[in-house]
C-alpha positions in Angstrom: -56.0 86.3 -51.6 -54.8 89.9 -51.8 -52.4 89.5 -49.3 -51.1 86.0 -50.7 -51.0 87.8 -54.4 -49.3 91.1 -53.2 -46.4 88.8 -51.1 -45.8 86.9 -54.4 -46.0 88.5 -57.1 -43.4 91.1 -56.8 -40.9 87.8 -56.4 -42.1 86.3 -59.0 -42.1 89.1 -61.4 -38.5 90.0 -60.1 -37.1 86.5 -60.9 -38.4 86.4 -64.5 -36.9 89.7 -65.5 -33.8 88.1 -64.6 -34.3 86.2 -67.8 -32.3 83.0 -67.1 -34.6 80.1 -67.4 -33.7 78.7 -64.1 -35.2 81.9 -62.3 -38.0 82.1 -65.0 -39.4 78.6 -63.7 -39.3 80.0 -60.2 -41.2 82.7 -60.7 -44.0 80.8 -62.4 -43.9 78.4 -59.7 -45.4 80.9 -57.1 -48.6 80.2 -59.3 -49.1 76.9 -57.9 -48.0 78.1 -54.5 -50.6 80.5 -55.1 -53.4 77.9 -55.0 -51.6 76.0 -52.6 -52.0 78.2 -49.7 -55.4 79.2 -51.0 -56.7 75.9 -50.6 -54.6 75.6 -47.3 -56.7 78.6 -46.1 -60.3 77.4 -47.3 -59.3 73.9 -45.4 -58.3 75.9 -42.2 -61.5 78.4 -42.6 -63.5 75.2 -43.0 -62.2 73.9 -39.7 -62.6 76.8 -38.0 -66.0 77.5 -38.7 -67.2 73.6 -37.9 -65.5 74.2 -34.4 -67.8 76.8 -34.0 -70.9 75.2 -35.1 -70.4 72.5 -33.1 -69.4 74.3 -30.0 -72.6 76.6 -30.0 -74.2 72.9 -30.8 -73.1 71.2 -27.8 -73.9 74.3 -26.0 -77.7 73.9 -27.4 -77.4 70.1 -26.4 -76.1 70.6 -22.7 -78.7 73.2 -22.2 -81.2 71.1 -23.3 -80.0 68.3 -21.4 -79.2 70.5 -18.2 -82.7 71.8 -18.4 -84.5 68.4 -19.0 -82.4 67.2 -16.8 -82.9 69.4 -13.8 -87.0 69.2 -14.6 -87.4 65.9 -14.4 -89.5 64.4 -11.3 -87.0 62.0 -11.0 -83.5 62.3 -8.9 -81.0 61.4 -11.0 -77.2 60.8 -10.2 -74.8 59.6 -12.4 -71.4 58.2 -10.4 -68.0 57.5 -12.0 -65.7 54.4 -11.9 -64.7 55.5 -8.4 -68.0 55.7 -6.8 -68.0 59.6 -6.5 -70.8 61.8 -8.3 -70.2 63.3 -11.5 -73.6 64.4 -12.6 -76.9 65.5 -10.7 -80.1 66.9 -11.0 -82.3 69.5 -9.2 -84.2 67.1 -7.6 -81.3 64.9 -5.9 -80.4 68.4 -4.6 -83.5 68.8 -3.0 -83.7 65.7 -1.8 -80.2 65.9 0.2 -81.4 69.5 1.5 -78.7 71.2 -0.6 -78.9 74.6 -2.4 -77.4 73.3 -5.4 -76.6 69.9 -7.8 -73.0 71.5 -7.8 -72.8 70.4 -3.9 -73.1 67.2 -4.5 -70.7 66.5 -7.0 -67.4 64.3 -6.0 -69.3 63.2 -3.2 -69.9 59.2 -2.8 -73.4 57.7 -1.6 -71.6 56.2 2.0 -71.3 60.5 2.7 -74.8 61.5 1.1 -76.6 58.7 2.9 -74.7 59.4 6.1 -75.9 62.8 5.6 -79.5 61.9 5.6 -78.9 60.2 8.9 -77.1 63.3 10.3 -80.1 65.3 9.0 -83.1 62.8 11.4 -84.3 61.7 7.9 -82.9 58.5 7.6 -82.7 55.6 10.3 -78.7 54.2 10.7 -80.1 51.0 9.9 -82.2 51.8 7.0 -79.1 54.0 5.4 -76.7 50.5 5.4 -79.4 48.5 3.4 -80.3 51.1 1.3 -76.2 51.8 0.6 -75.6 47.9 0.4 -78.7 47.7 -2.2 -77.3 50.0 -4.7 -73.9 48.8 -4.6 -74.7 45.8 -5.0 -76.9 46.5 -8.1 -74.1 48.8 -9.1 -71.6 46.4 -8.9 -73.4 43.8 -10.5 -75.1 45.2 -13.0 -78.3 44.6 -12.4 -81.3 47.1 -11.7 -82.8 46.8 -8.7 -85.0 49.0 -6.9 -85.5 50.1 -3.1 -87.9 51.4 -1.3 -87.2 53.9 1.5 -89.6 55.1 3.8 -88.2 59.0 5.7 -88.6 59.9 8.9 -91.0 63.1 7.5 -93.3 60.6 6.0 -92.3 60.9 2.9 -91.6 57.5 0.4 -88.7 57.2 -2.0 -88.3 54.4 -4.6 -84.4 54.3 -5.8 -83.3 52.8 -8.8 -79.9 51.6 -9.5 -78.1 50.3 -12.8 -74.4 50.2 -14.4 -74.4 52.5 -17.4 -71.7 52.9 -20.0 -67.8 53.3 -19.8 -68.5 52.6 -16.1 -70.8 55.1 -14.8 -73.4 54.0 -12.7 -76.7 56.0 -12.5 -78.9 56.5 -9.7 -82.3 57.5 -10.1 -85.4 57.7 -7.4 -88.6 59.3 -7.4 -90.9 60.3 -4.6 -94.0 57.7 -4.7 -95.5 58.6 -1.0 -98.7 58.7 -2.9 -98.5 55.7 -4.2 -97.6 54.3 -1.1 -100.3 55.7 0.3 -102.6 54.7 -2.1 -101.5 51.1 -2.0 -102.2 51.1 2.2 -105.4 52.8 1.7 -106.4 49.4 -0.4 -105.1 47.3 1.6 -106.5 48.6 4.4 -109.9 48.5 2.9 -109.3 44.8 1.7 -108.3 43.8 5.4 -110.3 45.9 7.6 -114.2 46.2 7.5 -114.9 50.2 6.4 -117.8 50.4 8.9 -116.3 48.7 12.4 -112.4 49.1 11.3 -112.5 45.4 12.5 -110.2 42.9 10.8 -112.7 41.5 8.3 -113.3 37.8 7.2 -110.1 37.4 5.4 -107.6 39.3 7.2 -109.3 37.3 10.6 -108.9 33.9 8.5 -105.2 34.9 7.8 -104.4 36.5 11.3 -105.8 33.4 12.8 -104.0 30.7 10.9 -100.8 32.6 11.3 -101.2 32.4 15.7 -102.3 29.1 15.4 -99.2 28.5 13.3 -97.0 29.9 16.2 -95.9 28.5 19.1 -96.9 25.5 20.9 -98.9 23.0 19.6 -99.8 21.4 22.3 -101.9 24.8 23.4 -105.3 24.6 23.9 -107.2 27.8 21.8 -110.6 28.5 21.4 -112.9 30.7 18.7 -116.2 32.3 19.9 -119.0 33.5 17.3 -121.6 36.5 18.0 -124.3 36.4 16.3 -127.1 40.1 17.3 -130.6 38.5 18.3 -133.4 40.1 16.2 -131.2 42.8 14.3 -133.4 42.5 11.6 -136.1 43.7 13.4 -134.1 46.8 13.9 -133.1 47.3 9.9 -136.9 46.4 9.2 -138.2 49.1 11.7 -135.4 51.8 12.0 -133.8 51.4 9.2 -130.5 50.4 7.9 -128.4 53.5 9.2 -129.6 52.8 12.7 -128.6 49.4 12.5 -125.0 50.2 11.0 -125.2 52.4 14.5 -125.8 49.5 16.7 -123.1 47.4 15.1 -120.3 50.1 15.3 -121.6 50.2 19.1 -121.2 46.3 19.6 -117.6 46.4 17.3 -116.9 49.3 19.8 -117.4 47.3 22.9 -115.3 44.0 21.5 -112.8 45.8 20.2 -111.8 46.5 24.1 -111.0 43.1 24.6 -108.5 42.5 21.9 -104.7 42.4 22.7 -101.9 40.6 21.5 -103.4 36.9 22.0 -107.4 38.0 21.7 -108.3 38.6 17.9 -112.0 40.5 17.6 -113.7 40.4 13.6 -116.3 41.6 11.8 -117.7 38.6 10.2 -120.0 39.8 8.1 -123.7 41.1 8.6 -124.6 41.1 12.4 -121.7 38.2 13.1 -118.5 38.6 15.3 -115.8 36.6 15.9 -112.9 35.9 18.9 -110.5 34.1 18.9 -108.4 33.4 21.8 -104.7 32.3 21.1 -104.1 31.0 24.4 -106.6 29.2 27.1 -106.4 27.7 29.5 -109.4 25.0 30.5 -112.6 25.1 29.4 -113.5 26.6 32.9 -111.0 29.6 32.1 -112.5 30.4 28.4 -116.0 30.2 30.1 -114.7 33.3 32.6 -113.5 34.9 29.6 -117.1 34.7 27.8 -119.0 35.3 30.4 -117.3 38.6 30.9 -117.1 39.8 27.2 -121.4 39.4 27.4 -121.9 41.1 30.8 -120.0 44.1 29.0 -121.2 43.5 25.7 -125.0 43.5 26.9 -126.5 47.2 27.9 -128.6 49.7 26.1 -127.4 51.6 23.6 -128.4 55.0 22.6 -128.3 55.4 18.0 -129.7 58.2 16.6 -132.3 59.2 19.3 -132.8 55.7 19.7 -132.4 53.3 22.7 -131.7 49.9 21.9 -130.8 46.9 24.2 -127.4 44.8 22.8 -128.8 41.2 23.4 -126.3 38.6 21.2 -126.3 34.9 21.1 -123.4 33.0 20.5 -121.0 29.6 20.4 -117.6 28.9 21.1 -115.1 25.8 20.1 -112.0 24.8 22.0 -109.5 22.8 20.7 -105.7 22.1 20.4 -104.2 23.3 17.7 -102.9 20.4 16.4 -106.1 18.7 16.7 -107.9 22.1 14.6 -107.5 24.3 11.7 -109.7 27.9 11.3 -112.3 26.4 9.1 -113.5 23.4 11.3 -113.8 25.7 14.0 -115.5 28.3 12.6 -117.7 25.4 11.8 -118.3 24.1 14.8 -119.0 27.9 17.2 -121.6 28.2 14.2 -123.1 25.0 15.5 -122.8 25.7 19.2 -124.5 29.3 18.1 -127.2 28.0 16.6 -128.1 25.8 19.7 -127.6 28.7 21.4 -130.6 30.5 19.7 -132.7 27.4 20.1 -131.9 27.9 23.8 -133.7 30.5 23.8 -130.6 33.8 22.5 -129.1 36.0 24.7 -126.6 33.7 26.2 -123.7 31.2 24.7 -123.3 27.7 24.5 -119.9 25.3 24.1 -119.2 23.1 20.9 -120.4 19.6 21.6 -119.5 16.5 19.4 -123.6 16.1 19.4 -124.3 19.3 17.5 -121.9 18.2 15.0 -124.0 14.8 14.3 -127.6 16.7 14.4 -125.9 19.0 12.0 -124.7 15.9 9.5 -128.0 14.1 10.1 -130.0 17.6 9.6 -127.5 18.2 6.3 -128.8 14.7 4.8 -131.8 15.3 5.5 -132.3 18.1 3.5 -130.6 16.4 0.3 -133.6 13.4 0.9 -136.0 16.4 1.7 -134.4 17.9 -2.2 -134.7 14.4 -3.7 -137.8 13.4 -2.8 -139.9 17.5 -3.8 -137.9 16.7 -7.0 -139.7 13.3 -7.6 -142.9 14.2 -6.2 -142.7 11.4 -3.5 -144.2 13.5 -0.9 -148.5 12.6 -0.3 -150.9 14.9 0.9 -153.7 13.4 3.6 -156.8 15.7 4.5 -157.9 16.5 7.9 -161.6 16.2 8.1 -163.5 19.8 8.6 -167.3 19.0 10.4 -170.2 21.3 10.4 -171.7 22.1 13.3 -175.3 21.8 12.5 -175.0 18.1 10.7 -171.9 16.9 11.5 -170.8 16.0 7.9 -167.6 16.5 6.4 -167.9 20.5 4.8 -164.7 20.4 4.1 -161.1 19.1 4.1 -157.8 20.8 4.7 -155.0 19.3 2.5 -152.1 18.5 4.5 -148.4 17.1 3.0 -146.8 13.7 4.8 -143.3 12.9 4.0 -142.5 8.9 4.3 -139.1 8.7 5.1 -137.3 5.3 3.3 -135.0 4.5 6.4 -136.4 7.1 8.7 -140.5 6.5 8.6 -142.9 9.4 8.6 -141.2 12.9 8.9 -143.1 15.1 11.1 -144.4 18.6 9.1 -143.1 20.1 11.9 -139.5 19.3 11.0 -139.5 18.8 7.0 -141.7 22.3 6.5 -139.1 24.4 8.3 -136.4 22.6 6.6 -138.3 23.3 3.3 -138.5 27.0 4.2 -134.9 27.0 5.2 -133.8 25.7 1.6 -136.3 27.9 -0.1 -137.9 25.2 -1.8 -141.3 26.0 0.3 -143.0 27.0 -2.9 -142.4 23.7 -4.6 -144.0 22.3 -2.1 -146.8 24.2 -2.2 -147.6 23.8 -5.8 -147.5 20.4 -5.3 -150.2 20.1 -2.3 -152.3 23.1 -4.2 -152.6 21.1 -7.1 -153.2 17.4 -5.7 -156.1 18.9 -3.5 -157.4 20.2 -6.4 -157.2 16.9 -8.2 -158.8 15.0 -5.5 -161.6 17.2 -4.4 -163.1 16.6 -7.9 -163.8 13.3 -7.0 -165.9 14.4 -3.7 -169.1 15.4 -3.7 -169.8 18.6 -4.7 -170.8 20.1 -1.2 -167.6 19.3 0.1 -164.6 21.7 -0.6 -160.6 21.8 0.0 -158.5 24.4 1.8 -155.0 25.0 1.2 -152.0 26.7 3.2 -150.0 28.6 1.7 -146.8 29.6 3.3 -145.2 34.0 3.6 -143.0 32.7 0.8 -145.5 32.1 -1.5 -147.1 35.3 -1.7 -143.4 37.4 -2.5 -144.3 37.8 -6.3 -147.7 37.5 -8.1 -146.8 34.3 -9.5 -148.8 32.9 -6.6 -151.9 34.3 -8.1 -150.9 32.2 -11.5 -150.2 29.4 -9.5 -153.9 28.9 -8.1 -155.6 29.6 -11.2 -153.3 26.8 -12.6 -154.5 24.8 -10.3 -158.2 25.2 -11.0 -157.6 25.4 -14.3 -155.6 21.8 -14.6 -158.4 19.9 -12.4 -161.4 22.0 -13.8 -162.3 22.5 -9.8 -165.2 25.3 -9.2 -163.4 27.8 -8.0 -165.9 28.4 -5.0 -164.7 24.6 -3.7 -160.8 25.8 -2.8 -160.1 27.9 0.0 -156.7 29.3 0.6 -155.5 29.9 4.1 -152.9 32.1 5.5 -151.4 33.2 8.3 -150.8 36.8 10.0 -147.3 35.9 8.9 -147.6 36.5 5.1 -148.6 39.5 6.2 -145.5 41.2 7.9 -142.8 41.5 5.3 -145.3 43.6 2.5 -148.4 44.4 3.7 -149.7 45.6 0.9 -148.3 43.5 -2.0 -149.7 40.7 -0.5 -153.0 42.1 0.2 -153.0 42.3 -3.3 -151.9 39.4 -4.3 -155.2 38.0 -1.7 -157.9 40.2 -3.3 -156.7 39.3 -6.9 -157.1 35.2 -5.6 -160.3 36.1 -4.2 -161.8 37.8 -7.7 -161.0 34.3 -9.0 -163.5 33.2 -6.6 -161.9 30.8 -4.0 -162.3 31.9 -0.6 -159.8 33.2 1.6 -159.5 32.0 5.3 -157.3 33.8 8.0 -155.5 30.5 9.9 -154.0 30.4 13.7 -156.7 33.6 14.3 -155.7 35.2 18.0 -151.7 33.7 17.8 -150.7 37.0 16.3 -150.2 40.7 17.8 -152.7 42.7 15.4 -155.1 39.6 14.2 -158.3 42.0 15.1 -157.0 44.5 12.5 -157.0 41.8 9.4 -160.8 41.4 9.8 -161.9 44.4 8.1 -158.8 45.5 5.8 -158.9 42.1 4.0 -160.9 39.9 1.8 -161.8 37.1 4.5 -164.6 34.6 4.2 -163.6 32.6 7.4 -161.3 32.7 10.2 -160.0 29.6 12.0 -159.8 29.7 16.0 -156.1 28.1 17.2 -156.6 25.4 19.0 -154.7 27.0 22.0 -157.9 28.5 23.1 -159.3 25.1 23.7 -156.7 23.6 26.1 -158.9 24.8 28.6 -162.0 26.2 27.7 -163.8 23.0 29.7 -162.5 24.8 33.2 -161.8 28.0 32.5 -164.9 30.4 32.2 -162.8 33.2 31.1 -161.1 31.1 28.3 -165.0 30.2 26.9 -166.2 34.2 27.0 -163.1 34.9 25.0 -163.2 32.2 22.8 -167.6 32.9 22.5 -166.6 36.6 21.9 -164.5 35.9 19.0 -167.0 34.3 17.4 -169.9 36.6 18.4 -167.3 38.9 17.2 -167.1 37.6 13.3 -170.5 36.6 12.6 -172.0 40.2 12.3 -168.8 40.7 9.8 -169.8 37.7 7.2 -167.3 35.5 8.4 -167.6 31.8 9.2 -165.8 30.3 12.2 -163.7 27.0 12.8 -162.5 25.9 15.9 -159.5 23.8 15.5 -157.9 21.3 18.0 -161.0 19.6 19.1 -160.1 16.3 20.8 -162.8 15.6 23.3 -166.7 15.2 23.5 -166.5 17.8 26.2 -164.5 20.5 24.2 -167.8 19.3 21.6 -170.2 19.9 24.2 -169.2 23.0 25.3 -168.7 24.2 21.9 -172.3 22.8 20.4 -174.2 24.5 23.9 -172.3 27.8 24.5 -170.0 28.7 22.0 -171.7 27.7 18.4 -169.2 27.9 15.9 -169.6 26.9 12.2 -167.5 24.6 11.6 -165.1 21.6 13.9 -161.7 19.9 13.2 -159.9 18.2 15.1 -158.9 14.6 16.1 -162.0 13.7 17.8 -163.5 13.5 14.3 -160.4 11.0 13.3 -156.5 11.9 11.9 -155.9 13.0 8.5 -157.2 10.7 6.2 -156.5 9.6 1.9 -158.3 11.0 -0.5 -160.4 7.8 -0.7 -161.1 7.7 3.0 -162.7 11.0 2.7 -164.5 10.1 -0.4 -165.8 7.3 1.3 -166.6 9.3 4.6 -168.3 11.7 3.0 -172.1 10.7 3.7 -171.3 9.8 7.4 -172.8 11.5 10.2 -171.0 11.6 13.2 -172.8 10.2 16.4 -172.2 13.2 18.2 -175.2 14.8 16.5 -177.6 12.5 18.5 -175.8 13.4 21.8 -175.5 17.1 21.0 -179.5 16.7 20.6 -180.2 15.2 24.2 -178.0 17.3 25.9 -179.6 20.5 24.7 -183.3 19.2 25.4 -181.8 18.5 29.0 
C-alpha cells in the first residue's frame, strides 16, 4: 500500500493544482484506482498462498499414500491405458527381485512375467495363463483372481480389476500359508493320520474314479483285511502297542500299491485293496496269496513280538456289472466266512454268502419282533439229585418258535441276540418267567438262570434280579443264577461285585461250563459260589476212559471240601448214570436221559416222580 500510495499520489496531487476541472477529476480518480489494485493484490495474495497450502497438502497426501502404499502386504500395480505400469509398491518390487518400485515403472506385465521366467521362478507355461488371466480380467472388467504356485515354494494369489479413467490395478498377496494350511486339511481329511493310508473316503472316491476309467468290460476285484484277535492285543498291551502293529501291517501293504493297486485304512483293524485291473479269478488268487505270505511274520512293537495273522474276503467283478458299495459289501461277506473258516487265510465272494447274509438279516428283524412282543417261551431242563432221583431243580431255558421257520435253535437266535445287543432283553424276560413259574412248584424244588457277560456290564443286573423276586414274591434261596468264566474277562472286578451284591440278596450263585475255561480253578475261592456245574465234555468218554473218570472224580473230590455242590451235565446214558452213581458221586444230574426240557406244567406235574434208575443204582451197588 505504501508503494501503491507513494506512485500515486504525487500525480494526483500534481493534476489538481492544475486547477482545470478536467485534471481535477483525474486526480481524484487515482482514489478508486487506489482500491482497485489493492483489492487486485489481496486476490493475487490469496491465490498465492492457497497454492501453497495445497501444494504442502498434496505433499502430506502423497506421502501418506507413498508410505501406506509401500507398507502394505499386498503388491499393488496400477497400469495405464497402454498396458505399461504407472504406479507400484514395495512389495511388487520385491516380488520381481528388483531394488526399487521405480524399476518397474513403464514396464508391461508380458516383460515382468517374462522376467520371472528368465529368473527359474516361473514355469513358461504357467507365465501365459497367468498373463492371459489378468488381461482378460483387465480387459473385461471383471475381477478375477489367480493363483500361482513359484518354483521356490512360495504361493501368490493375483487380483485383477479395471479402475478409473482406464487404469487397471493389479494387486497379489503372498498366501503360501494358506495354501499350506488348506493341504495340511486336506490331507488330514483324505489320508488316515496314523498309517498315511488313503482313508475311507478318499479310497471310496479314488476307487469310483478307476472304476470310472477305462474299459468296462474289465474284470476288477476289492479285497478286505480284517487283524484276527487285535483286540486281544489293545486289551493286554494296550492301545499304543496296537496303533504299533497297525502301522506295521499298513507298512507292509503299502508295498504293493502302484498305479492300478489302491491299499486303505478302513477304519479300526480293517484294510482294503482294490485291484483296477485282473485278470481271472486264478490271477487275483496269485495276487492274494502273495500280499498274505508277505503280510504274515512276526513283528517286533515296543519290546514286543507279535505274530501279523489277518483274515480276509475278496469280490471280483466287472465293472459294469459293480459299483464300490456292493463290493465292499460283498469282501465283508466273504471275510466273515473267512473267520468262520477258521482266520488266517481268505476266501472269494460267493452268491451263497450273499443269501445267508439276507436270510441271517431277516432273521434278526423276526428275532427284534418277536423279544418286542414277548413271543419267545422258556422250557426247563429237569436237574435230578443223586441220592432220590427227584427233580431238585430246573434250569430255565428260552425256545424261539419260528412262524415259517419252526423251532430256532438257542444256538443260532442267542448269538444273534448278543450280536444286536438285545441279549439283556432276553434275559429279563427268562429271569422273570422262571420266577413266575417256580412259585407254582413245590417248595423243594428251585430255578436256575443264565445270565449272559452282557448282563453283568452295569449294576442294573443286580436291580434286575431283585425285580424279579420281588414281582413273583419267589424265596430268594429258590433262584440260582449261573454264569460263565466269560462274564468274567472284560471286568473282573465289577462283576465280582455285581455277583456278591446278588448273592447278599440270597439266591445262589453257580459257576456254569466249569473245566471249559483257562483259569476256572482260580474262581473257586475268589468268588461267592454255591455250586459248580461239570461240562458235559467230560462225559463223552468217561465210560472207557479211566483217566477221563479220575479227572472228572477229582473235580468233584476237589469242590466238596470247599462247600460247593456239583452237577454233572450231559448225562444221556444209564452207563454215564452208573459210573457216575458207583465212582464218581456227584450231587446233582441233568441231562437227556432224565427227558428234554419240559413246560412249566410238565415239571409241576413231574415233580413227585422218582426215576427208576434209583432201584437199579440200588442193585448194582449191593453187587
Amino acid at each position: 500500500m505504501i508503494f501503491i500510495m507513494t506512485l500515486t499520489w504525487p500525480i494526483s496531487l500534481g493534476f489538481i493544482l492544475r486547477g482545470d476541472v478536467y485534471h481535477i477529476l483525474l486526480g481524484l480518480l487515482s482514489i478508486p484506482f487506489l482500491f482497485a489494485i489493492r483489492r487486485f493484490a489481496d486476490m493475487v495474495r490469496d491465490v498465492l498462498f492457497t497454492a501453497l497450502s495445497e501444494e504442502k497438502k498434496a505433499n502430506r497426501l502423497a506421502q501418506r499414500f507413498n508410505r501406506a502404499l509401500n507398507t502394505m502386504s499386498h503388491g499393488l500395480m496400477m497400469l495405464g491405458p497402454d498396458g505399461k505400469v504407472l504406479v507400484a509398491n514395495a512389495e511388487a518390487a520385491h516380488l520381481m527381485s528388483v531394488k526399487s518400485p521405480d524399476v518397474l515403472l513403464g514396464r508391461s506385465i508380458h516383460s515382468l512375467l517374462k522376467r520371472g521366467v528368465a529368473g527359474g521362478m516361473l514355469a513358461p507355461s504357467d507365465c501365459r495363463y497367468v498373463e492371459a488371466q489378468l488381461t482378460r480380467a483387465l480387459r473385461e472388467g471383471r475381477d478375477r483372481k489367480v493363483l500361482v504356485s513359484f518354483t521356490n515354494g512360495q504361493h501368490y494369489e493375483f487380483s485383477a480389476r479395471e479402475g478409473d479413467q482406464e487404469l487397471g490395478v493389479i494387486t497379489f498377496e503372498d498366501v503360501t500359508q494358506r495354501v499350506e494350511a488348506e493341504e495340511k486339511i486336506r490331507t488330514m481329511a483324505r489320508y488316515d493320520s496314523l498309517t498315511d493310508l488313503p482313508n475311507r473316503a478318499y479310497f471310496h472316491e479314488i476307487v469310483a474314479e478307476l472304476m470310472a476309467a477305462g474299459d468296462n468290460e474289465r474284470l476288477c476285484a476289492l479285497a478286505v483285511l480284517d487283524l484276527d484277535d487285535f483286540k486281544s492285543v489293545n486289551d493286554t498291551l494296550g492301545h499304543p502297542v496296537g496303533d504299533g502293529l497297525i502301522y506295521a501291517v499298513a507298512e507292509r501293504l503299502a508295498t504293493v500299491a502302484n498305479e492300478n493297486i489302491k491299499v486303505s485304512r478302513f477304519g479300526g483293524d480293517e484294510f482294503m485293496i482294490f485291484f483296477n485291473r485282473v485278470e481271472d479269478p486264478n490271477h487275483l488268487g496269485t495276487m492274494l496269496d502273495t500280499i498274505f505270505a508277505e503280510l504274515q511274520g512276526d513283528v517286533d512293537v515296543a519290546g514286543h513280538v507279535l505274530r501279523i495273522q489277518a483274515s480276509g474276503g475278496a469280490v471280483l467283478s466287472r465293472v459294469a456289472d459293480g459299483d464300490v458299495d456292493s463290493m465292499i459289501v460283498k469282501a465283508d461277506l466273504a471275510m466273515y466266512k473267512a473267520k468262520e473258516l477258521g482266520k488266517n487265510g481268505w476266501r472269494l465272494f460267493e452268491l451263497s454268502m450273499d443269501a445267508a447274509f439276507r436270510d441271517k438279516q431277516l432273521l434278526k428283524a423276526d428275532l427284534r419282533s418277536t423279544v418286542e412282543a414277548k413271543g419267545l417261551r422258556v422250557v426247563f431242563q429237569p436237574i435230578v439229585a443223586m441220592e432220590t432221583m427227584r427233580i431238585a431243580s430246573c434250569e430255565a431255558l428260552c425256545r424261539w418258535d419260528h412262524p415259517d421257520l419252526g423251532p430256532i435253535s438257542p444256538a443260532v437266535f442267542i448269538p444273534l441276540a448278543e450280536e444286536m445287543g438285545i441279549i439283556s432283553e432276553i434275559s429279563t424276560f427268562v429271569l422273570h418267567a422262571a420266577c413266575q413259574e417256580c412259585m407254582k412248584w413245590p417248595e423243594q424244588i428251585g430255578v436256575s438262570v443264565n445270565l449272559s457277560a452282557k448282563d453283568f456290564r452295569s449294576r442294573e443286573v443286580v436291580e434286575k434280579v431283585a425285580a424279579a423276586l420281588a414281582t413273583a414274591g419267589l424265596a430268594p434261596h429258590r433262584l440260582e443264577i449261573e454264569v460263565t468264566e466269560t462274564v468274567l474277562l472284560d471286568d473282573k472286578s465289577h462283576t465280582r461285585a455285581y455277583i456278591e451284591e446278588i448273592k447278599q440278596l440270597g439266591v445262589r450263585i453257580a459257576l456254569d461250563d466249569f473245566g471249559t475255561g483257562y483259569s476256572s480253578l482260580s474262581y473257586l475261592h475268589k468268588l461267592p459260589l454255591d455250586k459248580i456245574k461239570i461240562d458235559r465234555s467230560f462225559l463223552i468218554d468217561v465210560t472207557r476212559n479211566k483217566r477221563s473218570l479220575e479227572l472228572l472224580k477229582g473235580i468233584v473230590d476237589l469242590s466238596r471240601p470247599l462247600g460247593l455242590a456239583v452237577t454233572v451235565e450231559g448225562v444221556e446214558t444209564f452207563e454215564q448214570l452208573k459210573t457216575l452213581a458207583l465212582i464218581v458221586k456227584p450231587d446233582l444230574l441233568q441231562g437227556f436221559l432224565f427227558g428234554s426240557a419240559l413246560s412249566a406244567s410238565g415239571i409241576e406235574t413231574m415233580s413227585s416222580t422218582i426215576w427208576p434208575f434209583a432201584s437199579d443204582m440200588k442193585n448194582s451197588a449191593r453187587g
